[in-house]
NUTI-94866 format. One record per residue (C-alpha): residue in three letters; x, y, z. Coordinates in steps of 0.25 Angstrom, whole numbers, plus 5000, padded with zeros to 4 digits. Layout:
! NUTI-94866
{"ALA", {X, Y, Z}};
...
//
This chain:
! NUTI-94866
{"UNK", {4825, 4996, 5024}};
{"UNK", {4836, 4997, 5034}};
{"UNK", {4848, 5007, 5029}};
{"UNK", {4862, 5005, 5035}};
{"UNK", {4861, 5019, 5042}};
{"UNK", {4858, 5023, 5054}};
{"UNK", {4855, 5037, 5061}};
{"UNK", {4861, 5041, 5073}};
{"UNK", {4854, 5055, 5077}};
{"UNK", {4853, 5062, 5092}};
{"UNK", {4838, 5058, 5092}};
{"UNK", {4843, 5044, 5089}};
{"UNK", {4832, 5036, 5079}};
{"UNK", {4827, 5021, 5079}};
{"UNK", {4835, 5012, 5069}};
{"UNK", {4829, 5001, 5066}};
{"UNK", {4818, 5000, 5079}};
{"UNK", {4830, 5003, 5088}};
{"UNK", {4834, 5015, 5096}};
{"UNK", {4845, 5022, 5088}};
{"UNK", {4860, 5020, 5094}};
{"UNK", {4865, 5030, 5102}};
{"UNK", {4872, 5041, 5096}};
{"UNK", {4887, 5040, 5097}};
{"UNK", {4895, 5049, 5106}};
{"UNK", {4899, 5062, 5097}};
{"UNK", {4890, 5058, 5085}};
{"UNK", {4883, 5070, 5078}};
{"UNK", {4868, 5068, 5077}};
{"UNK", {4862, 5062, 5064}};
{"UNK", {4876, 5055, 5060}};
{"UNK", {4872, 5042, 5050}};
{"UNK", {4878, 5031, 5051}};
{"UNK", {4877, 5016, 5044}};
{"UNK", {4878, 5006, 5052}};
{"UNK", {4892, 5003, 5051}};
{"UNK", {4895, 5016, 5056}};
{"UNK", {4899, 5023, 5047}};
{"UNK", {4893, 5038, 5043}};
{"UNK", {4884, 5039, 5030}};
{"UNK", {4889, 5049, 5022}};
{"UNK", {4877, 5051, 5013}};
{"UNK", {4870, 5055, 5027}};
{"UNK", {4880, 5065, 5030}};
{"UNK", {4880, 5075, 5018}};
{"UNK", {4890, 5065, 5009}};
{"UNK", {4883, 5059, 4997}};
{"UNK", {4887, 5054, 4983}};
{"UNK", {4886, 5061, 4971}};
{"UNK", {4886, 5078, 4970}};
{"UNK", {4900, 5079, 4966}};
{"UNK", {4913, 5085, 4974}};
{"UNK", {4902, 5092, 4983}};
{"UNK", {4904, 5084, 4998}};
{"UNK", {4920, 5084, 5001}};
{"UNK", {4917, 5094, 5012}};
{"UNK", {4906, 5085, 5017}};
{"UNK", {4914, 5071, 5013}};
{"UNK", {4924, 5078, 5022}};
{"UNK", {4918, 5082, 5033}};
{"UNK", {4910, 5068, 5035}};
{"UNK", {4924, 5064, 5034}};
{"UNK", {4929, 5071, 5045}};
{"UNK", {4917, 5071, 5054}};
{"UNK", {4915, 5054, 5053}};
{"UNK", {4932, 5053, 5056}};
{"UNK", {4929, 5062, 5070}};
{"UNK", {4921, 5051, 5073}};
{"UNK", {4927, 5039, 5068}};
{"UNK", {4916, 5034, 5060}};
{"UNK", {4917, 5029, 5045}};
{"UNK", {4909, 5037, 5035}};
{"UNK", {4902, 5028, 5024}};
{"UNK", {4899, 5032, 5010}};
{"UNK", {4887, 5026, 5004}};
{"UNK", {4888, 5022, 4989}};
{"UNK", {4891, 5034, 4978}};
{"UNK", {4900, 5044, 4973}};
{"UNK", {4908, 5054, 4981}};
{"UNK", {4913, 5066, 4975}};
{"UNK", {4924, 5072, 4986}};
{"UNK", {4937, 5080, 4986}};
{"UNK", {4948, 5083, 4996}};
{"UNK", {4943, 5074, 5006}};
{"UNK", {4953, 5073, 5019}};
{"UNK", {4950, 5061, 5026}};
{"UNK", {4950, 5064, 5043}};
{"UNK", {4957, 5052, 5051}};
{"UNK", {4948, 5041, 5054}};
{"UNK", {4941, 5044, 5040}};
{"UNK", {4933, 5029, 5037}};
{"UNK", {4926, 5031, 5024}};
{"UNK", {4918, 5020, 5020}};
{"UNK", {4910, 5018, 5006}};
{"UNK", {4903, 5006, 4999}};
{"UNK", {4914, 5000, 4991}};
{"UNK", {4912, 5002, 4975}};
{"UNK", {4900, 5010, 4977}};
{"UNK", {4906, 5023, 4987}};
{"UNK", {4915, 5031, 4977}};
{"UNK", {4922, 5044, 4982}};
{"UNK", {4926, 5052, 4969}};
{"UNK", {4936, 5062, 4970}};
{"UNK", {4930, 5076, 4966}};
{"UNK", {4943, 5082, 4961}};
{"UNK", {4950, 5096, 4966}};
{"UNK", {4961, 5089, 4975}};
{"UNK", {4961, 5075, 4982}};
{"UNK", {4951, 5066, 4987}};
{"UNK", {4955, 5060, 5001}};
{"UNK", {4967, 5063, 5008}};
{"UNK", {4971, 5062, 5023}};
{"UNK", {4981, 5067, 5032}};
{"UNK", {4984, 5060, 5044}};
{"UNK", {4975, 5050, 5050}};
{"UNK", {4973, 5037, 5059}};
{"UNK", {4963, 5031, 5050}};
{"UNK", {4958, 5033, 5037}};
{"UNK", {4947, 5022, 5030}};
{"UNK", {4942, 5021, 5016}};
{"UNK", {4935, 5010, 5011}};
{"UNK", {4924, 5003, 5001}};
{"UNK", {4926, 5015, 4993}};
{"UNK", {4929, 5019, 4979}};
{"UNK", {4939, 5032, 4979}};
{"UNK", {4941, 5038, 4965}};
{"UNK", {4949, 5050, 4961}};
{"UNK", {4942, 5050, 4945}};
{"UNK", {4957, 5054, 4941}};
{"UNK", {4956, 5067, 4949}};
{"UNK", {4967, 5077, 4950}};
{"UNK", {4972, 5075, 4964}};
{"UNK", {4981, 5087, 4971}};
{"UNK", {4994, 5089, 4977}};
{"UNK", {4989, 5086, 4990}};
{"UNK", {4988, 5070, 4989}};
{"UNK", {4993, 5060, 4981}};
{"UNK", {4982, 5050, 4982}};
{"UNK", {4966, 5050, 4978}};
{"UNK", {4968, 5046, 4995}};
{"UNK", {4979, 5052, 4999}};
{"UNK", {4982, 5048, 5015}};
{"UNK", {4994, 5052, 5023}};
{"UNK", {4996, 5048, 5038}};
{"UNK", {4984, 5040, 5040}};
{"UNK", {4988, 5028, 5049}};
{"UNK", {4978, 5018, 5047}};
{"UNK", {4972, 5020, 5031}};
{"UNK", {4960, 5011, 5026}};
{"UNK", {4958, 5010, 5013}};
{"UNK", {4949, 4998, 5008}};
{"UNK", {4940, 4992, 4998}};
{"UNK", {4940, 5005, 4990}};
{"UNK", {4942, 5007, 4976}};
{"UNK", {4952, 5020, 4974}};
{"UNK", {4953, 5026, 4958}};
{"UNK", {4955, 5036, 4950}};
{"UNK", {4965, 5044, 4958}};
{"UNK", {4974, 5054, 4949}};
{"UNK", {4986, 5052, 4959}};
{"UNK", {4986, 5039, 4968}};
{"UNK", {4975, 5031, 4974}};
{"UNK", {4979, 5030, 4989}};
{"UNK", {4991, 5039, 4992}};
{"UNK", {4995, 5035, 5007}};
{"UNK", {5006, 5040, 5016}};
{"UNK", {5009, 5037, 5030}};
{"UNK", {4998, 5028, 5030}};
{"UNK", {4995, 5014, 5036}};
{"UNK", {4982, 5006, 5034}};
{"UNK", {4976, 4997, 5024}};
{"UNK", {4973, 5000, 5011}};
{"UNK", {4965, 4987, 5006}};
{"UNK", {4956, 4981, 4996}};
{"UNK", {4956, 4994, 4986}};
{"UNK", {4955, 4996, 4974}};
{"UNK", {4963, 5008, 4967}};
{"UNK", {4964, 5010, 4953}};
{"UNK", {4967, 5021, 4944}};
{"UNK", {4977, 5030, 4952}};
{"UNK", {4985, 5039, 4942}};
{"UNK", {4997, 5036, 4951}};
{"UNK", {4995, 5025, 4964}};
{"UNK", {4987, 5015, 4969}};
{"UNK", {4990, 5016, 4981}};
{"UNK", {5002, 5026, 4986}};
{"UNK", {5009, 5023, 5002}};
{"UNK", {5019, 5030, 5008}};
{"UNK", {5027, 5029, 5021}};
{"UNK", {5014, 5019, 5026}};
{"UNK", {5012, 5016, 5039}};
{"UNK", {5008, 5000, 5040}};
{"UNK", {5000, 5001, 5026}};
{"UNK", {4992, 4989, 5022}};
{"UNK", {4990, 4991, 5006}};
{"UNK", {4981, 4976, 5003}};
{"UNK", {4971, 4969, 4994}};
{"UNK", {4970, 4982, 4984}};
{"UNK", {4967, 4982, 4969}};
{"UNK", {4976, 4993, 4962}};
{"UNK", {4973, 4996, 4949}};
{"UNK", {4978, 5005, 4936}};
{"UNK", {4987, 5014, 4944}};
{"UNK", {4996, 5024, 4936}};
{"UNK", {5009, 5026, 4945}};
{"UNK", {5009, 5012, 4954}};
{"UNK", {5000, 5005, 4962}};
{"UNK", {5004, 5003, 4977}};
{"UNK", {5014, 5012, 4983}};
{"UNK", {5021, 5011, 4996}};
{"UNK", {5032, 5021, 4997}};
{"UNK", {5039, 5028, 5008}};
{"UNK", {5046, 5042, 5006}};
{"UNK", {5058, 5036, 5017}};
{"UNK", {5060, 5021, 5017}};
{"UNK", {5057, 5014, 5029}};
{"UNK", {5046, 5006, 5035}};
{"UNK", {5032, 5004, 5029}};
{"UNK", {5026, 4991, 5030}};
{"UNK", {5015, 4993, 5019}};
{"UNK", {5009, 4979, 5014}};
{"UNK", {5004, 4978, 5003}};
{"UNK", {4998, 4964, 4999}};
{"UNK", {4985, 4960, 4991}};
{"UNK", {4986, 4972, 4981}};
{"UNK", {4982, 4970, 4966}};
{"UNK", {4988, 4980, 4957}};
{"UNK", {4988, 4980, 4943}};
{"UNK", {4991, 4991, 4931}};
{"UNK", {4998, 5000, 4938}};
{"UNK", {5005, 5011, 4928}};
{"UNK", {5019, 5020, 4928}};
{"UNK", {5013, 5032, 4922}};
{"UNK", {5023, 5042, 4929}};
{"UNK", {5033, 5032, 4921}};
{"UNK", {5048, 5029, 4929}};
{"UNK", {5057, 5016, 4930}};
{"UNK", {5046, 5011, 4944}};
{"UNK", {5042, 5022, 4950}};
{"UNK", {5029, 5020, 4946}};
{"UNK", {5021, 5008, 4939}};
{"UNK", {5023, 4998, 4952}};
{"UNK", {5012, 4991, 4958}};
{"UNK", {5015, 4990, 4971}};
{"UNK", {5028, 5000, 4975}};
{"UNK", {5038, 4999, 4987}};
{"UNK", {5045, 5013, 4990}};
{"UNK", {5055, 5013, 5001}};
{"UNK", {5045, 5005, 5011}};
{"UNK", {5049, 4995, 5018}};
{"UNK", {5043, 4984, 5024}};
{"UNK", {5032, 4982, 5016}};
{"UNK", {5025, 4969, 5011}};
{"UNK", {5020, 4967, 4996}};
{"UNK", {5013, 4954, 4995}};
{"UNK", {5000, 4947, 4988}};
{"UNK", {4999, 4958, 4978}};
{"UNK", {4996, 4956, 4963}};
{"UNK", {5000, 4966, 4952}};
{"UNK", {5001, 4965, 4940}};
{"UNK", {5003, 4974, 4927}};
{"UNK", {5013, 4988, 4935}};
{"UNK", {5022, 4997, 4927}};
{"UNK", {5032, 4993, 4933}};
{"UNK", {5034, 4985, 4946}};
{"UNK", {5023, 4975, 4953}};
{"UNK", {5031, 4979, 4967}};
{"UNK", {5041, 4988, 4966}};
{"UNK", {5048, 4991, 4980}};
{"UNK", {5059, 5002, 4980}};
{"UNK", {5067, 5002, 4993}};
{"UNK", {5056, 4994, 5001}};
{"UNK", {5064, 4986, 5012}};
{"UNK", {5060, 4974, 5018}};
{"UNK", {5048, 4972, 5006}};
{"UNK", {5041, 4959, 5003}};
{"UNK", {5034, 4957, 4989}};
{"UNK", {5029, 4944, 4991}};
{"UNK", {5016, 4936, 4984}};
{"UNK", {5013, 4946, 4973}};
{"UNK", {5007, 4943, 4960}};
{"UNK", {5015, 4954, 4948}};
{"UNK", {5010, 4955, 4934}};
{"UNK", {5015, 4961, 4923}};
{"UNK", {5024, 4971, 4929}};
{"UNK", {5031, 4981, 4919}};
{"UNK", {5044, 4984, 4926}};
{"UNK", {5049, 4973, 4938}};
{"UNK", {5040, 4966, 4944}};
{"UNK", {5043, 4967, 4959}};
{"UNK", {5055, 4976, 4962}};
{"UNK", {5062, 4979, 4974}};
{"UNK", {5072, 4990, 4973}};
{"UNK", {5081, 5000, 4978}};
{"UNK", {5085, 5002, 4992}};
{"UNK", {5079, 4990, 5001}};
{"UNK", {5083, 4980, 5010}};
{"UNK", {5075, 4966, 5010}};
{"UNK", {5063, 4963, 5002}};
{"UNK", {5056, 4950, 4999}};
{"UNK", {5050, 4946, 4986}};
{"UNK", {5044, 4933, 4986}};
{"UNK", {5032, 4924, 4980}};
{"UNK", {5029, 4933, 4969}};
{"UNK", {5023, 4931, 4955}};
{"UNK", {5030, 4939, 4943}};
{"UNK", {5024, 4938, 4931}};
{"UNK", {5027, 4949, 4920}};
{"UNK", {5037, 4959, 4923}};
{"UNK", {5049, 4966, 4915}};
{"UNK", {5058, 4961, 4929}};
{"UNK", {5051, 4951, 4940}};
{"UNK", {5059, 4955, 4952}};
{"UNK", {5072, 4964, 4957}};
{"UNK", {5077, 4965, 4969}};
{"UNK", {5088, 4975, 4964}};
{"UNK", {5095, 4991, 4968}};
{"UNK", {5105, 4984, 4978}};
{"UNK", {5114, 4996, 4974}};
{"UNK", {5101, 5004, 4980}};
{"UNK", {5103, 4995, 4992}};
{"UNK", {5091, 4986, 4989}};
{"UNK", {5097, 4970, 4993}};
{"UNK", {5089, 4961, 5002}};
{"UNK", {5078, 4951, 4997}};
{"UNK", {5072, 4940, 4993}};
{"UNK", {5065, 4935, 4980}};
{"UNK", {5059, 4922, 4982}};
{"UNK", {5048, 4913, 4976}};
{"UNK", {5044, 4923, 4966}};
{"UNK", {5039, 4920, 4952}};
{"UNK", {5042, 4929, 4941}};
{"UNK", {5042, 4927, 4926}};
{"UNK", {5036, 4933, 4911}};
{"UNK", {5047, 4945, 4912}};
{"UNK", {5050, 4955, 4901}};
{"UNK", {5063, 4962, 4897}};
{"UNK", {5053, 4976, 4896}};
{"UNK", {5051, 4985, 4906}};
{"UNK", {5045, 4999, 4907}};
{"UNK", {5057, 5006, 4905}};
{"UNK", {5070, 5006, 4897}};
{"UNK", {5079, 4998, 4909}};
{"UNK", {5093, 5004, 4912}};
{"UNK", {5097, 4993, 4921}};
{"UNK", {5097, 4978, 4922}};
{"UNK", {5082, 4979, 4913}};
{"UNK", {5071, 4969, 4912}};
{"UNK", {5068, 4955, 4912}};
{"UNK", {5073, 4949, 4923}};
{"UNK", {5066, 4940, 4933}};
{"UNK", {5072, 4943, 4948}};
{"UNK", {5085, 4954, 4951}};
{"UNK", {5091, 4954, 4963}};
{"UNK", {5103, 4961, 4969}};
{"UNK", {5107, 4959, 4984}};
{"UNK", {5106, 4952, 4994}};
{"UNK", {5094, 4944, 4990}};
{"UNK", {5087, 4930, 4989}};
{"UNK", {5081, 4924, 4978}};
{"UNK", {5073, 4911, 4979}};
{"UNK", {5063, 4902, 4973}};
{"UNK", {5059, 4911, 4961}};
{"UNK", {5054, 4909, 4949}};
{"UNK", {5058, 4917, 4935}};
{"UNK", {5052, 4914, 4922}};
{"UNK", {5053, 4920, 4908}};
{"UNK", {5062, 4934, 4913}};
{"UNK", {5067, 4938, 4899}};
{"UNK", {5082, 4942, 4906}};
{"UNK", {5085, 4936, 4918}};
{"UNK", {5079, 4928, 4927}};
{"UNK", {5087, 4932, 4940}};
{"UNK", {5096, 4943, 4940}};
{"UNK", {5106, 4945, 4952}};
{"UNK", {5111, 4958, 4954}};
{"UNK", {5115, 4969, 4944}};
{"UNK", {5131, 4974, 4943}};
{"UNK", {5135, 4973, 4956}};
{"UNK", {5124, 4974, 4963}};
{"UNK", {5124, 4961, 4968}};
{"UNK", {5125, 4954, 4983}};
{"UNK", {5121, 4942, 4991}};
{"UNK", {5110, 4935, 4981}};
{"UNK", {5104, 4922, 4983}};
{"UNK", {5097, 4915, 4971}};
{"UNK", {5092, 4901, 4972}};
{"UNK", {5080, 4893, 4967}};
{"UNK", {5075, 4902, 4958}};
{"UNK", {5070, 4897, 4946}};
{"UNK", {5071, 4907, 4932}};
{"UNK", {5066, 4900, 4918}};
{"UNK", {5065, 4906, 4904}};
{"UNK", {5075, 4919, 4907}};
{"UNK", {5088, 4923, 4898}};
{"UNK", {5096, 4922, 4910}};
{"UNK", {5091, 4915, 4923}};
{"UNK", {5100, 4921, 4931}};
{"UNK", {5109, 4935, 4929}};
{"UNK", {5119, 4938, 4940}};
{"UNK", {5127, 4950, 4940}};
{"UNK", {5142, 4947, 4940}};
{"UNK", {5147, 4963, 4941}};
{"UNK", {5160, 4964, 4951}};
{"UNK", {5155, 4969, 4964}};
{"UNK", {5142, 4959, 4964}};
{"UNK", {5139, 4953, 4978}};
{"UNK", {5136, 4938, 4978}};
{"UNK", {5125, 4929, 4974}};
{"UNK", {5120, 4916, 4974}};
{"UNK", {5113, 4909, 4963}};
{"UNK", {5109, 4894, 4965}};
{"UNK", {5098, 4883, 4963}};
{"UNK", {5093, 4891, 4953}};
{"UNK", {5085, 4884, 4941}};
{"UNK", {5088, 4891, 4927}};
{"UNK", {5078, 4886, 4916}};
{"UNK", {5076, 4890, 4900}};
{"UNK", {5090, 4902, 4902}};
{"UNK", {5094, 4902, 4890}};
{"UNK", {5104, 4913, 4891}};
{"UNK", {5112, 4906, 4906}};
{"UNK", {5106, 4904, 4921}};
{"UNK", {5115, 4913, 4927}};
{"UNK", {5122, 4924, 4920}};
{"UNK", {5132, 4934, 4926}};
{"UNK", {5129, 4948, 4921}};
{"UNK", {5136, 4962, 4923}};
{"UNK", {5125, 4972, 4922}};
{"UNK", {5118, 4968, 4910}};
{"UNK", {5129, 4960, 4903}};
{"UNK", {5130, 4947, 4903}};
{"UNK", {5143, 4942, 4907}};
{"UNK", {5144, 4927, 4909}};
{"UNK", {5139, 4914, 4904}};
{"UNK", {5132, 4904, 4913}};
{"UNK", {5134, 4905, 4927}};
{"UNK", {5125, 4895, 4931}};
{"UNK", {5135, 4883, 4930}};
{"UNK", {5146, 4891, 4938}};
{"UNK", {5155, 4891, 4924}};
{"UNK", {5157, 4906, 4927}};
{"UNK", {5161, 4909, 4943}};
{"UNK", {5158, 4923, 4950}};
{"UNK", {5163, 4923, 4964}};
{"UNK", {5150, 4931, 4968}};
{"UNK", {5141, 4922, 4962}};
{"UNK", {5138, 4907, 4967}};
{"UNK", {5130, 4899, 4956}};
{"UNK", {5125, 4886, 4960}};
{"UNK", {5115, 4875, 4959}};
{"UNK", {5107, 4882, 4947}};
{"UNK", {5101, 4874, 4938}};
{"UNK", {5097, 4878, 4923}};
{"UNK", {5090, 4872, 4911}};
//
């Protein structure tokens, strides 16, 4: 039978009927190697099974394979390893499904650093709920590694989050994480970070995170992801419970993802400039469906599917400085008047709410149990552009603030169907304070109201 390895020694031996290679410059003598070039674990001291009792040979394999550049190769079985520090150009490959690395317990699993490159892949990574210290904030915990791969392995069980990155570029691609007491998937102040094509499942505090502790430029992407149960368990009004979270990033693309049953938001961005949230699937979101809030400049929300939420979408905290977008093409019905938490503001049951300087075009609303659109909140109004949206089966289809000091809005060639309460309704905060504006009986000099059509 021919195995997959090959022995490279000093003497050199006969592989196969053929003279052996020659050794390659620097090489230790009697290094095994598979044939993709990768060192075999098992022949250098690192076996499955025998419990917490090879970290310090795990490591120094490690360290010893990174000097070289050469990918170290886990055949199938359980690995028992603690306080493993992965070296720059650390590649460690398993057999996906069948190589598990189990954390042992007494303080972290992997962490790193400062690196150029760091590879896992085809592995499965499990913390078994482990106490974790002070030291990291992930079961992988990475900081200032430039090019990060993480791929095709499954990552569970960790006591804090999964992947906790920081200043970290890469990919992280085709995972599946699962199980994490607080994040899937946790990045901070990346650095050209690729999150695609991951599986996120059952997380406690939210499922993927890129923040920044300053806002500024990021330029994560995150597209392909499914997510699904993700929890608030440390409670709050968003902090937590989002399935995919924005934090003072900017320029970051979130496209293609489907999520389904959050806490709170599907995609919530907090003062993320210059976002797009476009082509996402979001299910049965407990709080708003996809939010972008607080102090931004400029996002795009287009092309999305909504369907169950307590709010579809808002676009809102201009007096935060958040103005600057377009909602377009997006479908969102089946909303609710109940949210997570007792709501001190405008509440629940709205379809889209916008405030400033914004476009919104060629939506679709159905069965929101408020309003259908809502346009601005007090004053907190300027420069809106409402046209061709369609809003069926809601209270009112449309409630616009009428507070003095509102900015301007345009609402026209609107279609209004099954609004039994009016089509366009001014409002001050809460209170309704005018009958149907929809046929132009009741002027407002910031307001223009034309072409609508009800029924």
């Amino acid at each position: 039978m021919v195995t997959r390895r090959l022995i490279i020694s000093s003497i050199g031996l006969g592989v196969l009927g053929a003279a052996a290679p020659a050794r390659a410059a620097g090489m230790p003598a009697a290094i095994e190697v598979d044939l993709r070039g990768a060192i075999d674990a098992s022949a250098h001291g690192v076996r499955p099974g025998g419990g917490d009792r090879k970290s310090k040979a795990f490591s120094r394999l490690l360290e010893e394979a990174a000097a070289k550049q050469m990918p170290v190769f886990l055949p199938p079985g359980d690995y028992v390893v603690s306080n493993i520090d992965l070296p720059d150009n650390t590649r460690l490959t398993g057999v996906a499904g069948a190589t598990r690395i189990l954390y042992g317990g007494d303080g972290y699993l992997f962490a790193c650093q400062g690196a150029g490159s760091i590879v896992l892949e085809d592995l499965v990574i499990d913390g078994n709920n482990r106490w974790l210290d002070d030291t990291v904030e992930g079961l992988v915990h990475l900081a200032a590694a430039s090019d990060v791969r993480i791929e095709n392995c499954e990552i569970k069980g960790s006591s804090k989050s999964a992947l906790h990155l920081e200043r970290c570029g890469g990919r992280i691609e085709k995972n599946r994480i699962s199980g994490a007491a607080a994040h899937a998937i946790h990045a901070i102040e990346s650095t050209g970070l690729s999150i695609a094509a991951n599986t996120v499942l059952d997380c406690a505090g939210g499922g993927i995170l890129v923040h920044r502790w300053t806002k500024g430029p990021d330029g994560t992407m995150v597209t392909g992801n499914r997510v699904s149960g993700i929890g608030a368990r440390s409670g709050g009004t968003g902090e937590y419970g989002n399935g995919i979270n924005i934090f003072r990033a900017d320029n970051v693309m979130v496209t293609n993802n489907h999520l389904s049953d959050c806490a709170f938001s599907a995609i919530r961005s907090n003062a993320g400039s210059n976002v797009q949230i476009s082509a996402n699937t979001c299910l049965a979101s407990g709080e708003t469906a996809i939010y972008s809030e607080f102090g931004f400049e400029g996002a795009i929300v287009s092309g999305n599917l909504i369907d169950g939420a307590a709010n579809g979408i808002l676009i809102v905290n201009f007096n935060e400085g958040g103005r600057l977008a377009t909602v377009t093409g997006n479908v969102v019905r089946n909303l609710r008047l109940e949210g997570p938490y007792v709501h001190d503001g405008a509440g629940f049951g709205f379809g889209i709410a916008v405030e400033a300087d914004t476009v919104v075009s060629g939506n679709t609303i159905e069965n929101a149990p408020r309003y259908g659109l809502m346009l601005g909140w007090g004053p907190y109004m300027r420069g809106l552009v409402v046209n061709g949206n369609l809003v069926r089966a809601a209270p009112i289809g449309c409630a616009v603030t009428v507070v003095e000091g509102a900015g301007t809005a345009l609402i026209s060639g609107n279609v209004f169907s099954e609004t039994p309460q009016g089509a366009i309704a001014g409002y001050r905060w809460n209170e309704r304070t005018t009958g149907e504006l929809a046929d132009g009986a009741e002027p407002f000099a910031h307001l223009t109201i034309e072409r609508n059509r009800t029924g």
